[in-house]
C-alpha positions as CSV (number, residue, x, y, z in Angstrom):
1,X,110.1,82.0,101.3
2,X,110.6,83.6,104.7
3,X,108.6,86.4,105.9
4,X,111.7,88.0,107.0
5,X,111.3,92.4,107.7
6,X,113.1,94.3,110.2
7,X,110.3,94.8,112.6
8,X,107.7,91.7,111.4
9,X,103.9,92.3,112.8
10,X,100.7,90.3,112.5
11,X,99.0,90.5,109.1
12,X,100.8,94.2,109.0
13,X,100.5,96.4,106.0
14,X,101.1,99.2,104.3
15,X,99.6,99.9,101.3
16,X,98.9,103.1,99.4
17,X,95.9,105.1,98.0
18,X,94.2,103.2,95.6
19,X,94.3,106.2,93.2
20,X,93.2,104.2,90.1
21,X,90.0,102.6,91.1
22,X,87.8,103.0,88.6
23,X,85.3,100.4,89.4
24,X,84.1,99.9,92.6
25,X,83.2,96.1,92.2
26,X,86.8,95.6,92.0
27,X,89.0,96.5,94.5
28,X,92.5,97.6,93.7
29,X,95.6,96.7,96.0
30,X,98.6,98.5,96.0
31,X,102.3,96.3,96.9
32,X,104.7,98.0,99.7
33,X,108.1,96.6,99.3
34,X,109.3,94.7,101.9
35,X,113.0,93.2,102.2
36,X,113.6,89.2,103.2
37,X,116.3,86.6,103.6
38,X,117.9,88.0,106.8
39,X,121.4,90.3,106.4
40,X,121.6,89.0,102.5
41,X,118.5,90.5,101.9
42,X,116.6,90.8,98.5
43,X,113.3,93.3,98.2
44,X,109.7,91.9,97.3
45,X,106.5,93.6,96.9
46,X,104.1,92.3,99.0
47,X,100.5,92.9,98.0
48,X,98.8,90.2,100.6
49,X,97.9,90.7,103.4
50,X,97.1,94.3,103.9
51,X,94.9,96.0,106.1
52,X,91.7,96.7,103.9
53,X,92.2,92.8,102.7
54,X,93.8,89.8,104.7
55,X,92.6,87.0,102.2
56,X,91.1,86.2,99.0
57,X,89.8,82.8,99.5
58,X,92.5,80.7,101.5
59,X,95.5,82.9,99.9
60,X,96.6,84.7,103.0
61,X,100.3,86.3,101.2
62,X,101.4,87.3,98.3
63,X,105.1,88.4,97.3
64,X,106.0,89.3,93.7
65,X,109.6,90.0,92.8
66,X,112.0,90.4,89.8
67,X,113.0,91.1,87.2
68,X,116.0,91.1,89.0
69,X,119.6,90.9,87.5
70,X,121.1,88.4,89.7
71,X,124.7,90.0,89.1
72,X,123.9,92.9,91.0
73,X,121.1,92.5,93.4
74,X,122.9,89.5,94.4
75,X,119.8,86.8,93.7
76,X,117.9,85.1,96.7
77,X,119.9,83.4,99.3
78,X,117.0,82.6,102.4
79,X,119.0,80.5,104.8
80,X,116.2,77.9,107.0
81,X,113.8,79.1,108.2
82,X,110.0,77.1,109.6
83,X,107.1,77.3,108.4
84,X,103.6,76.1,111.0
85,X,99.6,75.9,109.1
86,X,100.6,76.7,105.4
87,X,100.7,75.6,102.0
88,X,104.1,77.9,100.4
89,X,103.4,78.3,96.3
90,X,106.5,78.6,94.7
91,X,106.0,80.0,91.0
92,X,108.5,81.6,88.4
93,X,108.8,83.0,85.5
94,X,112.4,83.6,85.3
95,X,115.7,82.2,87.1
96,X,115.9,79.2,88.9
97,X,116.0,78.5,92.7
98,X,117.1,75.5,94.6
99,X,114.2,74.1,97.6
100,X,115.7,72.2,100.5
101,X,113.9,71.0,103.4
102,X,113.3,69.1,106.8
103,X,111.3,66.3,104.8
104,X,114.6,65.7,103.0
105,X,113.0,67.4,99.9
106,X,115.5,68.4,97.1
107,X,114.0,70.3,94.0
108,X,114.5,73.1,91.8
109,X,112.0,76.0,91.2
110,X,111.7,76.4,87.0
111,X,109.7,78.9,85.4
112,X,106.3,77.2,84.3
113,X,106.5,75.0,87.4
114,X,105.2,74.5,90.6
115,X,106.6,73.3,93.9
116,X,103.8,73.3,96.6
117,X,105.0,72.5,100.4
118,X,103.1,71.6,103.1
119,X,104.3,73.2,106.4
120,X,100.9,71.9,108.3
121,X,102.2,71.2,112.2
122,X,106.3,72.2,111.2
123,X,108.6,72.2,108.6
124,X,111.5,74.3,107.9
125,X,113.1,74.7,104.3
126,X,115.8,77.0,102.2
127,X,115.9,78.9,99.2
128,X,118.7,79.9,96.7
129,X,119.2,81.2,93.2
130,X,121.1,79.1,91.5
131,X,124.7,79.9,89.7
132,X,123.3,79.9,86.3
133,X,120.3,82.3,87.5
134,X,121.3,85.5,85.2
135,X,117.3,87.0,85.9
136,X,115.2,86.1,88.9
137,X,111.6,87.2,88.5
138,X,108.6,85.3,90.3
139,X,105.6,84.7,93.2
140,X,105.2,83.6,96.0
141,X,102.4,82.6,97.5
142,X,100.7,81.1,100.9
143,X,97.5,79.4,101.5
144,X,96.3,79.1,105.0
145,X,95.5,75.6,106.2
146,X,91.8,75.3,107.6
147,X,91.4,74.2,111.1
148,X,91.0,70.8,111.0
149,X,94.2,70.3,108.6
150,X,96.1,72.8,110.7
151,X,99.0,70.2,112.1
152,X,98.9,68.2,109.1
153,X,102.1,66.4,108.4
154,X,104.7,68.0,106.2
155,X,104.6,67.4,102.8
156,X,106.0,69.0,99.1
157,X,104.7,68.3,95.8
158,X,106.0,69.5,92.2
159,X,103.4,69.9,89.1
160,X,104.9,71.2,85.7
161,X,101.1,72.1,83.9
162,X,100.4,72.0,80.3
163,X,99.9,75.6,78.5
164,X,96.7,75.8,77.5
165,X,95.9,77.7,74.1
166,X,93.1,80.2,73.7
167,X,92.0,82.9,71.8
168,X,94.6,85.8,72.1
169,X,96.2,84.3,75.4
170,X,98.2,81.3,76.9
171,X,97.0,79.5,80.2
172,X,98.8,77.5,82.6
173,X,97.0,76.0,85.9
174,X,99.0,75.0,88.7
175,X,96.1,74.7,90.9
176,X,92.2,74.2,90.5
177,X,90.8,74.1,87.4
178,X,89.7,76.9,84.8
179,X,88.8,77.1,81.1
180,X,89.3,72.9,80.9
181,X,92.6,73.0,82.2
182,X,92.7,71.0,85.7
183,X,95.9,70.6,88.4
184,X,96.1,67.2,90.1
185,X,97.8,69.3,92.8
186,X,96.2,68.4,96.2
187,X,94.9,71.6,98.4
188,X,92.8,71.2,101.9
189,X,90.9,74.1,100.4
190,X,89.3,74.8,96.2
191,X,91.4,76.9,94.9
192,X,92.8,78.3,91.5
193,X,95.9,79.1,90.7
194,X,96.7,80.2,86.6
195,X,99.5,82.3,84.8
196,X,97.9,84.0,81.7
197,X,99.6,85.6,78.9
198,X,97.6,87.8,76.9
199,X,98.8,89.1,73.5
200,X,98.1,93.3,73.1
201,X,95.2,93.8,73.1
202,X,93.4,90.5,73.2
203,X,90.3,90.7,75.5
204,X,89.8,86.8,77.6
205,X,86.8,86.4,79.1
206,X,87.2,83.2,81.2
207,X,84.1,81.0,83.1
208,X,84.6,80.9,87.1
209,X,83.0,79.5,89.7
210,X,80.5,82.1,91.5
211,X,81.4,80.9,94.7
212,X,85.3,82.0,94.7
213,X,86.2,85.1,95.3
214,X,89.0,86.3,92.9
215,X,92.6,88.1,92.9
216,X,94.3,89.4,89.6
217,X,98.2,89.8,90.4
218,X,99.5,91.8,87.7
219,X,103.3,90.9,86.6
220,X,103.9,92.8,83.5
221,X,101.6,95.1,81.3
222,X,98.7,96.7,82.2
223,X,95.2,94.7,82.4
224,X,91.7,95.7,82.7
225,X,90.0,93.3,85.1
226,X,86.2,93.3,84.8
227,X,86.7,96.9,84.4
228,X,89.6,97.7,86.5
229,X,92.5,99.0,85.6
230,X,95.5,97.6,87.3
231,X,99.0,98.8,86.3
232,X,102.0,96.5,87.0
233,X,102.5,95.1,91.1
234,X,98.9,95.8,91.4
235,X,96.4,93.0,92.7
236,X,92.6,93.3,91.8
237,X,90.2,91.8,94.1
238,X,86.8,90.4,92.7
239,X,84.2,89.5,95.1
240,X,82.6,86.2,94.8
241,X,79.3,86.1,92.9
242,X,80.4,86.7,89.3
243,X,80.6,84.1,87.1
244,X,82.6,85.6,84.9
245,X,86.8,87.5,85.0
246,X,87.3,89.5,81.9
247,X,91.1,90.6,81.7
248,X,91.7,93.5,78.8
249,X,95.2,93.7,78.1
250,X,96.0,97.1,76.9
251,X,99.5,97.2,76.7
252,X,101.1,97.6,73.5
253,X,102.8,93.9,74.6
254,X,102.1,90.9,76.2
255,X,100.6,91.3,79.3
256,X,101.1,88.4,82.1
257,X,98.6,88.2,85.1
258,X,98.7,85.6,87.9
259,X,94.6,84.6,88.8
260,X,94.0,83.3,92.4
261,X,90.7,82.2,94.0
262,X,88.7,80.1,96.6
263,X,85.7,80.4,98.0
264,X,85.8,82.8,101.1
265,X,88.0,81.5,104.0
266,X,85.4,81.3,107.1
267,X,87.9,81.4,110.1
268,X,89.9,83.6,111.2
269,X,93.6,83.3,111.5
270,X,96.7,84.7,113.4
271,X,99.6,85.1,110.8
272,X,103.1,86.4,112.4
273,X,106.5,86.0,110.5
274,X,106.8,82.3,108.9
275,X,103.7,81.3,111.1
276,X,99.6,80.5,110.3
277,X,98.2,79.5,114.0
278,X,94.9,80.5,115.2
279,X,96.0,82.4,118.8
280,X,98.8,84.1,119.9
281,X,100.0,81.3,121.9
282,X,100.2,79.2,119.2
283,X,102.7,81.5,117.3
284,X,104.6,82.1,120.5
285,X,105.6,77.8,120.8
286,X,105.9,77.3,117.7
287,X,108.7,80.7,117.8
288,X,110.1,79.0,121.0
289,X,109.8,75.3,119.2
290,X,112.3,76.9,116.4
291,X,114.3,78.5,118.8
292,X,115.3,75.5,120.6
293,X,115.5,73.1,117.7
294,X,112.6,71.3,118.0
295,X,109.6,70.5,116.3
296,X,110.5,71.5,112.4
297,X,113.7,69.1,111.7
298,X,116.9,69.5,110.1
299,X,117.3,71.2,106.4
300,X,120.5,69.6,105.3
301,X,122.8,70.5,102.2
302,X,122.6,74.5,103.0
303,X,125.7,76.3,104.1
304,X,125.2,78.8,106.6
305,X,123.1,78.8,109.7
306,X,119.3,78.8,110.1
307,X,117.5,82.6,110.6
308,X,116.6,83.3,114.2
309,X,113.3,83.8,115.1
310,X,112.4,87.8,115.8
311,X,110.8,89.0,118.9
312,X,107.3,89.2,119.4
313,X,105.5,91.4,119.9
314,X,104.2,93.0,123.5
315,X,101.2,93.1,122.8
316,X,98.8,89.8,122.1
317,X,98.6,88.7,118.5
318,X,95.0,89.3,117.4
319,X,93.2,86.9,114.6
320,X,91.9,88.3,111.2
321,X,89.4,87.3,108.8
322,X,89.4,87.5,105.0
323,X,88.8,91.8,105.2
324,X,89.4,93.9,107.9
């Protein structure tokens, strides 16, 4: 998905008063909505990055959106656009949305199923709701490529997990592993990535590892996360350490949280637009790479035109760590 906004700035945020932070082991972050997709724009709330928090392990972005009745907001039309030093996680839970890209990649996003793509040194791709869409409601996600896989080659995987059974809840793993449940998924990072469904009321307490630092997206309901309270859009932030996430549902329905981690990302990075580089002057060739039609190949089967590039900036892009 492009990281398309009116006036896009490196790692910029704005995100509210964390008025309901009850706990402060847990750090509670507030989405700002942010439109994308160029002139057919949809609106997204965008929890990661912000300036309090760039990262939580390798996860460098965050987007939730939906539910959205397709017949009047239109659905998501985001014409090709590139992508430089990323992993995109595409992840629904309604709708349905149809990937193109320069690998020659063809897929459709499904609720329940993951499509990873590799942008590493360039790739370009598209995204659209498809006709039969009625309600479009999902994540999406980027992980930052470390250094030494930075200019990887391009790449796009699919993984359709099991749903895991447990006491009170329901567990799918895209990524990593957690509570026996493991992805084959490859990452150049550890990482977890799980949709849980918890019944009202049920209390999970789930094993992690003590060296991954922890995000709790919150889709529907409202959760307690190792004492935190976090109302729908919000993300909770666990620091590494604990060994333990306990997530309280205490909705009078099902509550659905998304659970990221990884352990924390030890280099900084320079994220502007679609890009992941590590200086300024990496962002600005790969802008001018786009611009002139090379580098990030041809996405073929979309109608329409690719999205131009936005200015940068005139000032230098500066590089961020995992907190600011």
């Amino acid at each position: 998905m492009s990281n398309t906004e009116a006036r896009p700035a490196e790692m910029r945020c704005g995100s509210t008063a964390e008025e309901h932070r009850p706990d402060a082991a847990v750090e509670v972050l507030t989405p700002r909505d942010v439109p994308l997709g160029g002139p057919r724009a949809m609106t997204v709330r965008r929890t990661l990055p912000q300036r309090t928090r760039s990262m939580i392990g390798a996860w460098c972005f965050a987007d939730h959106y939906g539910p959205d009745d397709v017949a009047r907001s239109g659905g998501m039309d985001v014409a090709p656009h590139p992508h430089t030093g990323l992993q995109t996680v595409s992840w629904l839970f309604s709708g349905e949305i149809e990937h193109r890209d320069s690998l020659g990649s063809h897929a459709l996003v499904r609720p329940g199923e993951l499509n990873l793509m590799t942008g590493g040194h360039g790739i370009a791709h598209s995204e659209v709701s498809t006709p039969r869409t009625t309600v479009l409601h999902g994540v999406q996600l980027w992980v930052a490529l470390p250094r030494e896989h930075q200019h990887t080659a391009r790449d796009f995987q699919h993984y359709a997990p099991e749903a895991v059974r447990l006491d009170g809840a329901l567990l799918r793993v895209f990524l990593g592993s957690l509570a026996g449940a493991d992805s084959p998924v490859h990452t150049f990072t550890p990482l977890l990535g799980a949709e849980i469904t918890l019944e009202p009321g049920a209390v999970l307490s789930l094993t992690v590892d003590p060296g991954f630092e922890h995000g709790v997206l919150v889709d529907q309901g409202e959760v307690r996360a190792s004492g935190a309270l976090l109302r729908p859009a919000d993300l909770g932030y666990l620091p590494d350490g604990g060994d333990t996430v306990t997530l309280a549902n205490e909705s009078d329905g099902p509550a659905r949280v998304v659970l990221l981690g990884g352990p924390p990302f030890g280099e900084e990075i320079v994220m502007w637009w679609n890009f992941v580089a590590r200086s300024h002057d990496e962002v600005a060739q790969a802008r001018e790479d786009w611009m002139r039609g090379s580098r990030f190949g041809e996405v073929k089967g979309y109608d329409g035109a690719p999205l131009p590039a936005p200015e940068l900036p005139r000032v230098p892009l500066k590089p961020r760590g995992r907190a600011r």
